[in-house]
matplotlib code that plots the C-alpha trace (Angstrom):
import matplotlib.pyplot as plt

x = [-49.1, -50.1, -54.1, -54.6, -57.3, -57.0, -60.9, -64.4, -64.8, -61.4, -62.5, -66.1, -63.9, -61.9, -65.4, -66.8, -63.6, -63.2, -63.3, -66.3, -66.4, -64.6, -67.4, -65.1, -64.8, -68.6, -69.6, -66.7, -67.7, -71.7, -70.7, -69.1, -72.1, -74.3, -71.9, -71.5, -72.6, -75.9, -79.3, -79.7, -80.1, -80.1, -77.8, -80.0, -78.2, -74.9, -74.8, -75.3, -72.8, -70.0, -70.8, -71.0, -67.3, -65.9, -66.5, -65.1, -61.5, -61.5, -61.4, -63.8, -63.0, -61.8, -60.5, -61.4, -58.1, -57.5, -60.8, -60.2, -62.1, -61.1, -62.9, -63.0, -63.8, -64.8, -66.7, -69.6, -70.5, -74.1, -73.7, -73.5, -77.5, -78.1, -79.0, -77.0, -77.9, -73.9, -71.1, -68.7, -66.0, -67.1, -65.7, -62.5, -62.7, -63.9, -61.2, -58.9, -61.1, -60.6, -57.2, -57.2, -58.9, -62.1, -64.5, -67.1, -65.6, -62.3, -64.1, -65.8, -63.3, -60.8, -63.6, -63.7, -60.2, -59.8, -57.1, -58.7, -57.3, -58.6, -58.0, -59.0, -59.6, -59.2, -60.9, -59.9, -61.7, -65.0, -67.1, -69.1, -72.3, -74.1, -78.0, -76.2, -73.9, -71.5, -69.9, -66.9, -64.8, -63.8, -60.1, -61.5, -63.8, -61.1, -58.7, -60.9, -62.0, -58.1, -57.6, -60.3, -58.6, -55.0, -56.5, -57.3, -54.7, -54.2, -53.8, -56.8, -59.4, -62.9, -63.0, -65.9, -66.1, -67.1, -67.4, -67.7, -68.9, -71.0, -73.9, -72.9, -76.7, -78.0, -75.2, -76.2, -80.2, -79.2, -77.6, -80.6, -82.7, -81.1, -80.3, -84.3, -85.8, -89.3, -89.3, -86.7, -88.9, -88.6, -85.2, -84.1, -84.3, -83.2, -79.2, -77.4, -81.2, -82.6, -86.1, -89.0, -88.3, -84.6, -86.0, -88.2, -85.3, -83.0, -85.9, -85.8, -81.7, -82.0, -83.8, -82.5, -79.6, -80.8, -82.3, -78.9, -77.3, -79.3, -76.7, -76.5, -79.6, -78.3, -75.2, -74.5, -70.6, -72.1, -74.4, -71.4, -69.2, -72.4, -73.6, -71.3, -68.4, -64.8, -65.4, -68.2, -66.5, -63.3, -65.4, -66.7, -63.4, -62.3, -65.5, -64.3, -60.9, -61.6, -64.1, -60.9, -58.6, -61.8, -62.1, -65.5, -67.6, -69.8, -71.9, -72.6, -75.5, -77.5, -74.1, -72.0, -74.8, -75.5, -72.2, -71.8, -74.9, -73.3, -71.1, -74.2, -75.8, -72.9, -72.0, -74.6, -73.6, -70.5, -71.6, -72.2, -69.2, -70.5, -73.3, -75.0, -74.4, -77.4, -80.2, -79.9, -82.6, -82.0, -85.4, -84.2, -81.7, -84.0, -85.4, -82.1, -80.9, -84.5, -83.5, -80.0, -81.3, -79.5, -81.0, -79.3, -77.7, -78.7, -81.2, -80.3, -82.0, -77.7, -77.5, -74.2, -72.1, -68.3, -68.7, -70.1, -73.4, -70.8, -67.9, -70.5, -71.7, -67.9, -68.2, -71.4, -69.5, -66.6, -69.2, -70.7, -66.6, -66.3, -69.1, -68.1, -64.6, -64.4, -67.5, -66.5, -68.5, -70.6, -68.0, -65.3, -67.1, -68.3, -72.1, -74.8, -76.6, -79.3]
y = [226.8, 223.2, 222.2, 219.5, 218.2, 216.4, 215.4, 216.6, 213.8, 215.2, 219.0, 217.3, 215.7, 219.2, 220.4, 218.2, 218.4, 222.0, 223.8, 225.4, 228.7, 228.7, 228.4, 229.9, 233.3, 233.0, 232.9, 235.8, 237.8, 237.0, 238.1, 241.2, 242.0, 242.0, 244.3, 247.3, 250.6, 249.9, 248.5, 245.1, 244.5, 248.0, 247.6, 245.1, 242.8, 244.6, 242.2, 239.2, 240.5, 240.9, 237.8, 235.7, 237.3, 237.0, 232.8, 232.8, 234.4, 233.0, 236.2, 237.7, 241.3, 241.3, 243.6, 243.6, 245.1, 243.1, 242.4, 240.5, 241.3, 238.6, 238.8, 235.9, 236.3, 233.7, 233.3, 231.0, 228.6, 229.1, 233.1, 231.6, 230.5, 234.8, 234.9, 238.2, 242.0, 241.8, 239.9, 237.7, 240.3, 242.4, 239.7, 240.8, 244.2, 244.8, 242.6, 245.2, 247.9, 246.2, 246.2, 250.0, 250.5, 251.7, 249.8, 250.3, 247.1, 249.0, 251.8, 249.8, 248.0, 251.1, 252.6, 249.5, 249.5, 246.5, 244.5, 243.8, 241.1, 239.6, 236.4, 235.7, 232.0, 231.1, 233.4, 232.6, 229.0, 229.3, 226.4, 224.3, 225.0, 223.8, 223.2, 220.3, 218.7, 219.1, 223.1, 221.5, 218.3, 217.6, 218.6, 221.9, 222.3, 221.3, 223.6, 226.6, 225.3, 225.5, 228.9, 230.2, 228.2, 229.2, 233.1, 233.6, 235.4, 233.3, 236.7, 237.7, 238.8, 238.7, 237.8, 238.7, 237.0, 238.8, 237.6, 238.9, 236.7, 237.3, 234.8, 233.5, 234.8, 231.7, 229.8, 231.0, 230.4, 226.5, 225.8, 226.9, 225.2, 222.1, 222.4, 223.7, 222.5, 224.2, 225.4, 227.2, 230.2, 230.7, 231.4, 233.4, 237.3, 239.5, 239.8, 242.2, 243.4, 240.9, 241.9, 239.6, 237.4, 236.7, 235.9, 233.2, 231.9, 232.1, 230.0, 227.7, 227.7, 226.9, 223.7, 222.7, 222.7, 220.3, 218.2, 217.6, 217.2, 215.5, 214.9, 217.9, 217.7, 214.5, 215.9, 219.8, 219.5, 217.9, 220.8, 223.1, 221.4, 221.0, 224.1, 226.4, 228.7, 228.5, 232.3, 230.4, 227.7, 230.1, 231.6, 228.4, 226.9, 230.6, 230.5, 226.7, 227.5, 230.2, 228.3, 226.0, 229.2, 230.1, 233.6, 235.0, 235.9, 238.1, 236.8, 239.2, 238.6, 235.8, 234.8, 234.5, 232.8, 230.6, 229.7, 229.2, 227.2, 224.2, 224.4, 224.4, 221.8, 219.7, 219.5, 221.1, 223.6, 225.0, 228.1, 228.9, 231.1, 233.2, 236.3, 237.6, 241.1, 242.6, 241.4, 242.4, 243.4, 239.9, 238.2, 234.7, 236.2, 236.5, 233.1, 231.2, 233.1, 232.2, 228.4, 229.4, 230.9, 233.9, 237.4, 240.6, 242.8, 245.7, 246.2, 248.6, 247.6, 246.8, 243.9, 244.8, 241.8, 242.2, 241.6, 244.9, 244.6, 242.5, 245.0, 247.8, 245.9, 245.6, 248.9, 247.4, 244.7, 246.9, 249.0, 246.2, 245.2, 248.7, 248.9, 245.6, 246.0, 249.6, 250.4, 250.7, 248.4, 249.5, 248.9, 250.6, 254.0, 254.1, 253.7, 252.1, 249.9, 249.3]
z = [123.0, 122.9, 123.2, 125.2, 123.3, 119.9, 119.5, 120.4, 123.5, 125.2, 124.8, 126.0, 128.9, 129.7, 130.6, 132.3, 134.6, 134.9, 138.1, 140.4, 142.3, 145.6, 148.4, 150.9, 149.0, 148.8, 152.3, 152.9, 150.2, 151.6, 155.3, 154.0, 151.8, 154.6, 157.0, 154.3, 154.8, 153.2, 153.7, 152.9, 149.3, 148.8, 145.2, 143.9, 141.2, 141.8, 145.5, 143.8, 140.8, 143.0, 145.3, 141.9, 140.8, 143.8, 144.0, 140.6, 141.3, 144.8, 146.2, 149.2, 148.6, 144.7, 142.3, 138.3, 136.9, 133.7, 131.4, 127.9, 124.8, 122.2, 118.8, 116.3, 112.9, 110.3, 106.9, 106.1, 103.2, 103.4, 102.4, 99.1, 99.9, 100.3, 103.7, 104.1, 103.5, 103.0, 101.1, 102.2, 101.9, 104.2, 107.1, 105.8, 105.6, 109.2, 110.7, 109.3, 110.9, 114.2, 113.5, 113.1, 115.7, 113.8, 115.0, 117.9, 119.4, 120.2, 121.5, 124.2, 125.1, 125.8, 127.7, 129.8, 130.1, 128.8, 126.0, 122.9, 120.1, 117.0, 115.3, 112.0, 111.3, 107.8, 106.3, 102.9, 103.3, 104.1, 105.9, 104.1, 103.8, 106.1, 104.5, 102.2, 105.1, 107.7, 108.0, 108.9, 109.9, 113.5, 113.1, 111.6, 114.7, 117.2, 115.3, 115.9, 119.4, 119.8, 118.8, 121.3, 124.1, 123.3, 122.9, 126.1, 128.7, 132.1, 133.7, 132.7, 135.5, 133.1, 129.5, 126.5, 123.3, 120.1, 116.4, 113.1, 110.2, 107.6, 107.5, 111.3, 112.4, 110.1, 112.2, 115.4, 114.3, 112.9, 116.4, 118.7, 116.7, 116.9, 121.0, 121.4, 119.3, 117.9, 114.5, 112.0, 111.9, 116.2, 115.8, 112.8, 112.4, 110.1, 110.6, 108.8, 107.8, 105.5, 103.3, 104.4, 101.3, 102.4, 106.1, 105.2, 102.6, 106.1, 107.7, 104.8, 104.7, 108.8, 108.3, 105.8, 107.8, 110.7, 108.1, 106.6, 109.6, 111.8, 114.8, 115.5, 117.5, 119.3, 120.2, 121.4, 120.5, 117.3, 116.3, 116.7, 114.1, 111.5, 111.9, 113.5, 111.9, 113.3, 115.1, 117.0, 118.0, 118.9, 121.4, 122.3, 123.2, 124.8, 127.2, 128.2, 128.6, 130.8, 133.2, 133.9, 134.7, 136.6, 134.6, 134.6, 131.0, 130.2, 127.0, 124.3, 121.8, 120.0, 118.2, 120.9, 122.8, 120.9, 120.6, 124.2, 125.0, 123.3, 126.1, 128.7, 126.3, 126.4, 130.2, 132.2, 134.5, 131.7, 131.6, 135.7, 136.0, 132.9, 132.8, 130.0, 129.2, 127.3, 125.4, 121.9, 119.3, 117.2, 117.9, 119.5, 121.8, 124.8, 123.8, 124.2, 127.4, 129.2, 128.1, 130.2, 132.6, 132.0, 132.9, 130.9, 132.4, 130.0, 126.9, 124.7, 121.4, 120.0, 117.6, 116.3, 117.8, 117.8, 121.5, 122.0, 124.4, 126.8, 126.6, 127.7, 130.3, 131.8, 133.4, 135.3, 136.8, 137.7, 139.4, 141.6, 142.3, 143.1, 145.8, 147.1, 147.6, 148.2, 150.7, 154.5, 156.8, 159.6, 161.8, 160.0, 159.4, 162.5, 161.5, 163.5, 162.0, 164.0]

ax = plt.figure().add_subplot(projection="3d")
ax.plot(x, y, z, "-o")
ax.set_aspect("equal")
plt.show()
């Protein structure tokens, strides 16, 4: 498939462009809300759940039949700075346990009934790293952005992005620092399960890396290609690519987040047609989704990644389609009410 961008300013550009919900399958799905068999705001979030979906596929009364999990893979320079528990290797190894089937990514998804795919991006060719200049070039950014993008499945009715990538929490930490500013230490945890020496040296690595780079914290798109890895732009360019088929996203965890608020950062407004699926146990998660304005769905202490917080939370959304869709009205079963 052919990307129709060829620089950071015309994926910038796609963005800005992209579609909003459909305000006539709001007010219908609104008005059928309020005539189910049900007291008003009686399922809580689940109303405004189904309300929010059904803008996004232009639908009053939708269906969720077709969720996406794509996971993106990639390895980071900076590992070479120890700010894993783990080596670099173990990226590889893991994409071939999602390949088997193996992992608790392919479990999730199968529960939620929905495809699964993973793209490994380069994995033999690590960024740079990123605390002595740029992680990568913009044709290296744009080519991952592009992968993301051309990932995604038109016929898709929802879509999660996961990630493996050894080092990518330092990635994820560098970024939110350099959209949020504060210090290095607000936004890196442990990862993979760091000591407290290799914490503050991930500190230390993190601003090092917006010292070295100090556009990224002029420019969102920017902080992505100095700090990011290819599997968080992949998702990056996967989110924005299904805002314009106007597929909703569930977010996963501080990676994937991260990831995405370059988006938001970018073109305000980028991310309205996605939902955050769980807060996870890394330490800055809940501190970039409050800058979003994103409320979890679940909290379940899971910082594993692969997309697995937002897969779970599938079956949430499927439920508030469920209700939605599926309930009788007053009218229909006959029910007074009042």
């Amino acid at each position: 498939m052919t990307t129709p961008f060829t620089s950071l300013a015309e994926f910038r550009a796609f963005l800005a462009e992209a579609p909003g919900p459909d305000s006539a399958a709001i007010s219908g799905a609104e008005e059928r809300n309020g005539q189910l068999t049900k007291p008003p705001g009686a399922l809580g979030r689940l109303e405004d759940l189904a309300i929010w979906y059904a803008g996004w596929r232009g639908d009053a009364r939708p269906s969720l039949n077709a969720p996406q999990v794509l996971v993106f893979a990639g390895n980071h320079g900076v590992t070479a700075r120890g700010v894993s528990a783990f080596p670099a290797e173990v990226t590889v190894q893991m994409v071939a346990n999602f390949e088997a089937g193996g992992a608790a990514i392919n479990q999730l998804s199968k529960a939620a009934g929905a495809s699964m795919q993973v793209h490994a991006l380069d994995l033999d060719r690590p960024t740079a790293d990123f605390s002595a200049g740029p992680a990568m070039s913009e044709a290296e950014v744009v080519a991952a952005l592009a992968t993301g993008w051309n990932a995604v499945d038109p016929k898709a009715d929802l879509l999660v992005t996961g990630e493996m990538g050894i080092g990518n929490t330092t990635s994820a930490a560098a970024i939110a620092l350099a959209l949020f500013g504060g210090e290095a230490a607000d936004w890196t945890g442990r990862g993979t399960g760091v000591d407290d020496a290799g914490l503050a040296l991930k500190a230390q690595v993190v601003a090092e890396g917006l010292a070295a780079n100090p556009q990224a914290g002029e420019d969102a798109l920017e902080a992505l290609r100095c700090l990011g890895g290819r599997e968080l732009a992949a998702m990056a360019g996967a989110i924005a690519r299904a805002r314009v088929l106007r597929i909703p996203v569930i977010l996963d965890g501080f990676i994937c987040t991260a990831a995405a608020a370059t988006l938001e950062q970018a073109v305000p407004g980028a991310l309205d047609h996605a939902v955050a699926g769980h807060l996870s146990a890394e330490t800055a998660h809940g501190a970039v989704l409050k800058r979003l304005g994103k409320e979890p769905l679940l909290a379940l202490n899971m910082r594993l990644g692969e997309g697995s917080g937002a897969a779970l939370a599938i079956n949430v959304l499927k439920g508030a389609i469920a209700c939605h869709s599926g309930m009788a009205t007053f009218a229909e079963a006959g029910v007074s009410d009042g």
